[in-house]
ZAMIKE-863968 format. One record per residue (C-alpha): residue number from 0; x negated, y, z negated. Coordinates in nm, 2 decimals, padded with zeros to 4 digits. Each point is the difference from the previous one (the first is absolute). Example, Ala and Ser with C-alpha at 12.3 -4.5 7.8 and 13.67 -1.06 7.14 Angstrom:
0|-01.23|-00.45|-00.78
1|-00.14|00.34|00.07
//
This chain:
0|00.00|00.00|00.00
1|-00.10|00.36|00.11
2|00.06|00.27|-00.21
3|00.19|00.30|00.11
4|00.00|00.37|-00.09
5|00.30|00.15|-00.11
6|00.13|00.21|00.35
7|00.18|00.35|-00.09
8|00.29|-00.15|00.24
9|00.09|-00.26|-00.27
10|00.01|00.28|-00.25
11|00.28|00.15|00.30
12|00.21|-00.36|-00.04
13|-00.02|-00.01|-00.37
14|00.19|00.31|00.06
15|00.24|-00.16|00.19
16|00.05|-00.29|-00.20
17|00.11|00.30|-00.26
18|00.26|00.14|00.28
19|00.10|-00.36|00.08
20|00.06|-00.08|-00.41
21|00.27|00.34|00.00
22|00.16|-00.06|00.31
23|00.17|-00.35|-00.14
24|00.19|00.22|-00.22
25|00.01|00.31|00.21
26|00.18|-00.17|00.23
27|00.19|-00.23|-00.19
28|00.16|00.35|-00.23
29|00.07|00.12|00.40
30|00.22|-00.26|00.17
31|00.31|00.06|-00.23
32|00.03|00.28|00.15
33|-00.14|-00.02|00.34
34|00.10|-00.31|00.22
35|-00.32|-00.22|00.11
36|00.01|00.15|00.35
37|00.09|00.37|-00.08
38|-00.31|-00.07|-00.22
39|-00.24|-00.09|00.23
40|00.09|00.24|00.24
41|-00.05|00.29|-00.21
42|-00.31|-00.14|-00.13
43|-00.17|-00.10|00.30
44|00.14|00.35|00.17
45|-00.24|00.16|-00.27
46|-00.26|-00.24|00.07
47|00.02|00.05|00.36
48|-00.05|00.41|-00.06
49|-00.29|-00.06|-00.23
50|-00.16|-00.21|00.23
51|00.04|00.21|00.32
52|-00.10|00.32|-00.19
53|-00.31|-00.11|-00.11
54|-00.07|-00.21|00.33
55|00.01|00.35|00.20
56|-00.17|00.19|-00.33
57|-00.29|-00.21|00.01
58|00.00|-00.07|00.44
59|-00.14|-00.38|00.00
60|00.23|-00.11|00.25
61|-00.21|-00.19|00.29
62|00.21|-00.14|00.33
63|00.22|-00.34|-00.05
64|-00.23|-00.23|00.16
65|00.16|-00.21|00.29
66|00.18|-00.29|-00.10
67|00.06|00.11|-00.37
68|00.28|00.19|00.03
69|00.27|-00.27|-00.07
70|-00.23|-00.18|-00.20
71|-00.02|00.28|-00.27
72|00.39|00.06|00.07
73|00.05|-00.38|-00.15
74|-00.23|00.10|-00.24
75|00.16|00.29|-00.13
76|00.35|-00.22|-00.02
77|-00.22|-00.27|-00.17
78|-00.15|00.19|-00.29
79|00.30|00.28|-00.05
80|00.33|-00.15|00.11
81|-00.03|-00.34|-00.04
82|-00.17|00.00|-00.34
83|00.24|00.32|-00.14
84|00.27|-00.18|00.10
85|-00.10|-00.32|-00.17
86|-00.11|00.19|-00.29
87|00.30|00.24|-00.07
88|00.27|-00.24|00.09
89|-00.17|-00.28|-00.28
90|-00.10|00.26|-00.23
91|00.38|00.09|00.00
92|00.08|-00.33|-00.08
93|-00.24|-00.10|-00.29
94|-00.15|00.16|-00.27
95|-00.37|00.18|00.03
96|-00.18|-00.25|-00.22
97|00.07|-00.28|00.23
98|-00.09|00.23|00.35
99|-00.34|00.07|-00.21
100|-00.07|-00.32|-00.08
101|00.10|-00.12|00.39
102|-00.20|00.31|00.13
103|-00.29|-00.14|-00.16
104|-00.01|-00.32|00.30
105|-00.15|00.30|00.27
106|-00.36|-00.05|-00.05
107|00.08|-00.39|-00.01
108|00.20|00.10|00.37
109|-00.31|00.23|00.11
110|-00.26|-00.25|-00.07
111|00.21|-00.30|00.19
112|00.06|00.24|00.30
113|-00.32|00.14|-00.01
114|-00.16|-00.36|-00.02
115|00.20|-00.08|00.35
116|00.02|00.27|00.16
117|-00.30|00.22|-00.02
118|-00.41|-00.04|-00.07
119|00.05|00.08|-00.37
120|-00.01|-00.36|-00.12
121|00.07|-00.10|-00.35
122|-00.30|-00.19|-00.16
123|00.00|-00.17|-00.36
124|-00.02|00.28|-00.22
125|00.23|00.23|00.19
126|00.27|-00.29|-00.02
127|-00.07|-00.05|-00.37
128|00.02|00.36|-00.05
129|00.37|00.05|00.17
130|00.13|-00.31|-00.15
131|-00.15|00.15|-00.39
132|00.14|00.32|00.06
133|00.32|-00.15|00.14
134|00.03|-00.19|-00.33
135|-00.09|00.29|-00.19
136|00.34|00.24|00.12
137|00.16|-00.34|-00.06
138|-00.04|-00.02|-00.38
139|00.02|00.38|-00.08
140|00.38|00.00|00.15
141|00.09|-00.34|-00.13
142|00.01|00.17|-00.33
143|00.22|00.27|00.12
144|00.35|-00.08|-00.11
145|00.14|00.13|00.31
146|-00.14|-00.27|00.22
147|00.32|-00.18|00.08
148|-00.09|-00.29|00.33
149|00.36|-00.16|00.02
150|00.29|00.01|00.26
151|00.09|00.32|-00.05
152|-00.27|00.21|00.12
153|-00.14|-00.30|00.24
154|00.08|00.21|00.34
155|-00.17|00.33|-00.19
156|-00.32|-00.20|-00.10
157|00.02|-00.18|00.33
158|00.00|00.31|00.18
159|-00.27|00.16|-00.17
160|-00.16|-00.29|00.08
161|00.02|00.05|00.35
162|-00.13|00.40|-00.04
163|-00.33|-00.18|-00.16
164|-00.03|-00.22|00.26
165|00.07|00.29|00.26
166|-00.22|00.23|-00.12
167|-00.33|-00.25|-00.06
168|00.08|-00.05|00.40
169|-00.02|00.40|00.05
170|-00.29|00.06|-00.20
171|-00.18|-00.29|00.19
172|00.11|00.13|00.37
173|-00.10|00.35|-00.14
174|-00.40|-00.09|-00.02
175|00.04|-00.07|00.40
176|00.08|00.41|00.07
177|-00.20|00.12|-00.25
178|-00.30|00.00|00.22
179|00.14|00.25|00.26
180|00.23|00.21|-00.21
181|-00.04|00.21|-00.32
182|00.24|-00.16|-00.27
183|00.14|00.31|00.00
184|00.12|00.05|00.35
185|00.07|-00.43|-00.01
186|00.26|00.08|-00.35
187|00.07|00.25|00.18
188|00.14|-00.17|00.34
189|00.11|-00.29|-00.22
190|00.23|00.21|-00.21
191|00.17|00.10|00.30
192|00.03|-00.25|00.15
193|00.18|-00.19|-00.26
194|00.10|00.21|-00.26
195|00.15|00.22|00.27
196|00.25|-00.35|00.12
197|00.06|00.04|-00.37
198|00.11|00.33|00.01
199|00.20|-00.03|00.31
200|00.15|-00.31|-00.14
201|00.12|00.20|-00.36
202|00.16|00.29|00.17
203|00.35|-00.25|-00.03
204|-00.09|00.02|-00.38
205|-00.09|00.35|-00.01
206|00.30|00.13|00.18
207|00.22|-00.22|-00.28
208|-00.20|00.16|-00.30
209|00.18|00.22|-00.26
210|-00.33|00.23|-00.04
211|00.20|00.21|-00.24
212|-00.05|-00.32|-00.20
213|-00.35|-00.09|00.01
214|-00.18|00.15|-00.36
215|-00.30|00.16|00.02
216|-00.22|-00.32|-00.12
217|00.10|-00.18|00.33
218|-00.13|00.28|00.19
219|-00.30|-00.02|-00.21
220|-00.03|-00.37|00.07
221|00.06|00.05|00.40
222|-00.33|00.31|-00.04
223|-00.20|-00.25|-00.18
224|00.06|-00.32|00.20
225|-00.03|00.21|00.33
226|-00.31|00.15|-00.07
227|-00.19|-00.14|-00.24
228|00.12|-00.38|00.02
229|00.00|-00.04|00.39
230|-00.20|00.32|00.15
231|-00.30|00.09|-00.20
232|-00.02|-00.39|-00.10
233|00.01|-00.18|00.30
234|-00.29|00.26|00.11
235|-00.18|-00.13|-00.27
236|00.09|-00.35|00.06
237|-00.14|00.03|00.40
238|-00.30|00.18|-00.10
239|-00.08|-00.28|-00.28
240|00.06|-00.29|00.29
241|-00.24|00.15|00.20
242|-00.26|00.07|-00.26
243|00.00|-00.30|-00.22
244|00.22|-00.23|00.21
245|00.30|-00.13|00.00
246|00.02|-00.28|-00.34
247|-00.23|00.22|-00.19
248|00.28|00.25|00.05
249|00.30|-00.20|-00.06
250|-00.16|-00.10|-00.38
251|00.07|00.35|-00.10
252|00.39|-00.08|00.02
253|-00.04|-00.26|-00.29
254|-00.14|00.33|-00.20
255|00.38|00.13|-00.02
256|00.09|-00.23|-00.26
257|-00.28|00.07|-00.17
258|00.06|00.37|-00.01
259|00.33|-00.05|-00.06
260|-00.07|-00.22|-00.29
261|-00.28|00.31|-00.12
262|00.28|00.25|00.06
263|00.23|-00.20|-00.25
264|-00.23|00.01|-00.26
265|-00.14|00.33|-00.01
266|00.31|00.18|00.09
267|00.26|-00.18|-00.17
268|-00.17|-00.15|-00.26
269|00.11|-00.36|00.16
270|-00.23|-00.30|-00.21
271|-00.10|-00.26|00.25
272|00.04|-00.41|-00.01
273|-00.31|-00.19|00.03
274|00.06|-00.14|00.34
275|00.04|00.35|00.10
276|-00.36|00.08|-00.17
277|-00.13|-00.29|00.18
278|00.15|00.06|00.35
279|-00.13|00.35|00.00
280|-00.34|-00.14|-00.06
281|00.04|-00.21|00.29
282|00.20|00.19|00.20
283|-00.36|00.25|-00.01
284|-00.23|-00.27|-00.02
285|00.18|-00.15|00.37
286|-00.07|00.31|00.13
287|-00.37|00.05|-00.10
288|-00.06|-00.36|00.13
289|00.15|00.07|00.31
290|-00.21|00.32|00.05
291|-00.31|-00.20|-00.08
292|00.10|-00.29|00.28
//
């Protein structure tokens, strides 16, 4: 085993693993409120603002090479509509514990697609790593007494099973663009792509929605999902696949329990099980191995 120094862009997806551990809740405190696809469309229509801003602030765009154009145009459905639309619809139909704990399979996903579909192959210790950090998230939110796997919320967690699986293909077919696009301008094109569909396919939902109704919380769920959940984080996310690949990457998702867990305790006081102790421990020492493979 190699060591590996610590590279400022994991310090960027620790800080998403922070945004990811609110936006369970964020969005869960949102959807009474706001209907699934009234949601998405608002968020993503911030997203999509964000992302085009900054795309012509910053001027990285470079010509669509030939051939890519409808490859990036299934990618952008593959990483924004079909995984929000997995994730939103289960998330509204099981509890957050159980998505977090589901969630938890994308490095598991990345490291399987990555292993058969791209160069990035897993070797010993980066299997042993995934699988330790995979066990870890386990046992921190099997003491969480709202983890509930029975019949009523098996099409939620099967769903959000599907957005893991979904996304750990995206982040894979990601690495393949990242060579000749900027992540910027590739989140960029990707968010429109397929969180525009999104949009267009919500206006039903927006034209239905009472907005007289909607508290100011949900509109403070919509602004930080939009932006900080999807925009400035899947920038992040892109520019971490390119730098450090693509399992290195996923690991950081398993650090969202983790902070979660840290959140409960210094926040509010929570006291911890020791399964939870001990999956944090391995939930951190997965993704050191898996760095050092």
């Amino acid at each position: 085993m190699t060591s590996r120094k610590f590279d400022p862009v994991e310090g960027l997806l620790l800080l998403v693993a922070l945004i990811w551990a609110l936006n369970f809740s964020v969005v869960k405190l949102s959807l009474p409120y706001l209907d699934p696809m009234a949601f998405n469309a608002l968020r993503f229509a911030v997203a999509i603002v964000l992302m085009v801003g900054l795309s012509v602030r910053e001027g990285v765009w470079v010509p669509i090479r030939k051939g890519h154009g409808w490859r990036l145009f299934f990618l952008g459905l593959l990483g924004n509509t079909a995984y929000q639309l997995f994730f939103i619809f289960g998330l509204a139909r099981t509890n957050s514990a159980n998505a977090s704990v589901i969630l938890g399979t994308i490095p598991v996903w990345v490291a399987l697609f990555a292993h058969l579909l791209s160069s990035e192959k897993l070797n010993r210790t980066r299997l042993t790593g995934v699988l330790v950090t995979t066990t870890g998230v386990a046992l921190i939110l099997a003491g969480s007494a709202n983890v509930e796997f029975d019949t009523g919320n098996l099409w939620g967690d099967l769903l959000v099973l599907g957005s893991a699986a979904v996304f750990g293909l995206y982040t894979v077919r990601s690495k393949n663009y990242l060579n000749h696009y900027a992540p910027l301008q590739l989140t960029t094109m990707s968010m429109v792509c397929g969180g525009g569909t999104l949009l267009v396919a919500g206006l039903p939902a927006l034209a239905r929605l009472d907005w007289s109704a909607v508290p100011w919380a949900a509109w403070v769920g919509v602004l930080f999902s939009g932006l900080l959940s999807i925009g400035i984080s899947y920038i992040i996310w892109n520019h971490a696949i390119r730098k450090v690949g693509a399992v290195r990457t996923a690991l950081f998702q398993n650090a969202v329990p983790v902070i979660a867990v840290a959140i409960g305790v210094v926040v509010l006081g929570e006291t911890l099980l020791w399964n939870q102790w001990l999956g944090s421990a391995l939930a951190i020492l997965g993704i050191v191995v898996t760095r050092r493979g």
